[in-house]
N, C-alpha and C positions, 0 to 999 in steps of 0.2 A: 183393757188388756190387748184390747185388738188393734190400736194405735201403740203400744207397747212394742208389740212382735213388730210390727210394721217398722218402727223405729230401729228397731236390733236389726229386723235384716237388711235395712238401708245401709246401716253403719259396717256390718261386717261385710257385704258388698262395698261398700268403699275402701276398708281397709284390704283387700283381696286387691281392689285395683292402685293401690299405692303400693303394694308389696311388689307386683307387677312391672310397675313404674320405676320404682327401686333397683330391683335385677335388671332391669335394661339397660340403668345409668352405669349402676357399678360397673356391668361387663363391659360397655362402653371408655370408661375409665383406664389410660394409659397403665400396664405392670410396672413393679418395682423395678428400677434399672438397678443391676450389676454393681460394685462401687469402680470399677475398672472405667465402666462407661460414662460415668459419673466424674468423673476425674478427668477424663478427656475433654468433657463438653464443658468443665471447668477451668481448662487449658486455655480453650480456644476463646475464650469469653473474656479470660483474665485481661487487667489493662497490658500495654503493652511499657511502659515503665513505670519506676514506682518513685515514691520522693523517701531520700535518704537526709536521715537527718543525725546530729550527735554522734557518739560513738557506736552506737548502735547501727546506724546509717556507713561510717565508716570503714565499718567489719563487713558490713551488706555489702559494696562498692568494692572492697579488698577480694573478697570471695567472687563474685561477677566476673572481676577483671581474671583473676586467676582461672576462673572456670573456662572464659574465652579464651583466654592464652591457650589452656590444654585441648578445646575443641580444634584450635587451629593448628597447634602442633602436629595433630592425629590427619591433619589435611595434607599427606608428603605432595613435593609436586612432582609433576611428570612421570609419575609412578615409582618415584623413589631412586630413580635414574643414576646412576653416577658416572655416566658419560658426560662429559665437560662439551663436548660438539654439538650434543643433543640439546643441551642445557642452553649452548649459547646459540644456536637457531633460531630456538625458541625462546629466549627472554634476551642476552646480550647482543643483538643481531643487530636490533633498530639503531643504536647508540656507538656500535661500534664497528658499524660500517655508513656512519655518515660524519662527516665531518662537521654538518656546522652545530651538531650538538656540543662542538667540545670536547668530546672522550675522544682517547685515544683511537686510531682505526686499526684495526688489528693487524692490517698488513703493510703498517708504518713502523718497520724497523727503528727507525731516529726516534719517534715519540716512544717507545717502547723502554729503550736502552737505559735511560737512568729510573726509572722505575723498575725493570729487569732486576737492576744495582742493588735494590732496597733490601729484595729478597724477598721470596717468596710470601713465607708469613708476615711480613706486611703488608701485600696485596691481598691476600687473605682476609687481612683483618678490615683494610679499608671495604673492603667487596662485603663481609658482613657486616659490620658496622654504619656502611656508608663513610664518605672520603667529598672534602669541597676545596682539594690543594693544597698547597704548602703555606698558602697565605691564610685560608678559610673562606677565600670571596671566590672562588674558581668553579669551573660547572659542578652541578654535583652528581656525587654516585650514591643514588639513592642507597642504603641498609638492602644488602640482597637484593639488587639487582630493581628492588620496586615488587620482589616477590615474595613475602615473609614466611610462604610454606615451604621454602627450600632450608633443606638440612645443612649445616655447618661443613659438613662431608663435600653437597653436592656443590655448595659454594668452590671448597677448595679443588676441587674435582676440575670445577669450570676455569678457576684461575689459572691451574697448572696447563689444563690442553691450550687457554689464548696466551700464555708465554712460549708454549712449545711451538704456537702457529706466529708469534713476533721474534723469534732468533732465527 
């Protein structure tokens, strides 16, 4: 009996120091995260493309593309500016005040004058669109200037004040 007792209180002394052992680990053990924060650390982890395949892949690619189209749209430049002077300081400046890019210089009446002719909306249009001549082999005018956050607005904006600064 007396190797008995001896035996039980070995044991419940040991399990006393596993229980012990036990609550140390657990509190030690990281809490349940948020799913908020969960979600973020799955953000950052995620690959950074994915492989589009079939139609399924197609519709993926379709949606992407359109999603960026609208993040950029929402990017105005210049702060939404519709000053044509401001506009062209800052993006038609480089191009059209040097010459051996080819573009017109702005305060070249002659090269001005049959383009002037066209009329406006089609200066317009080449300016968004972009424009490579008459021929299609001639310098180009990059789509909006080389800036695709500027508004259709602030394009015509800019067109209108560099004819008013060539007549």
């Amino acid at each position: 009996m007396r190797h008995f007792a001896i035996m039980i209180a070995l044991l419940a002394g040991a399990a006393v120091v596993f229980m012990i052992i036990g609550g140390i680990v657990w509190a030690s053990l990281p809490k349940e995260q948020p799913q908020r924060e969960m979600q973020r650390a799955g953000d950052r982890i995620s690959p950074v493309s994915a492989v589009y395949a079939g139609n399924n892949g197609r519709a993926a690619m379709e949606a992407a593309k359109a999603a960026a189209a609208k993040a950029a749209a929402s990017q105005v430049a210049y702060g939404g500016t519709t000053d044509g002077k401001v506009i062209f300081d800052n993006l038609c400046t480089t191009c059209h005040t040097n010459p051996a890019t080819g573009a017109p210089d702005i305060h070249d009446k002659a090269a001005w004058a049959p383009r002037i002719k066209e009329g406006i909306a089609t200066l317009v249009q080449h300016a968004i669109h972009g424009y490579k001549g008459p021929t299609g082999n001639g310098p180009q005018m990059p789509p909006k200037g080389g800036n695709p956050a500027l508004t259709d607005a602030q394009i015509e904006a800019t067109v209108k004040w560099m004819v008013s600064q060539a007549k």
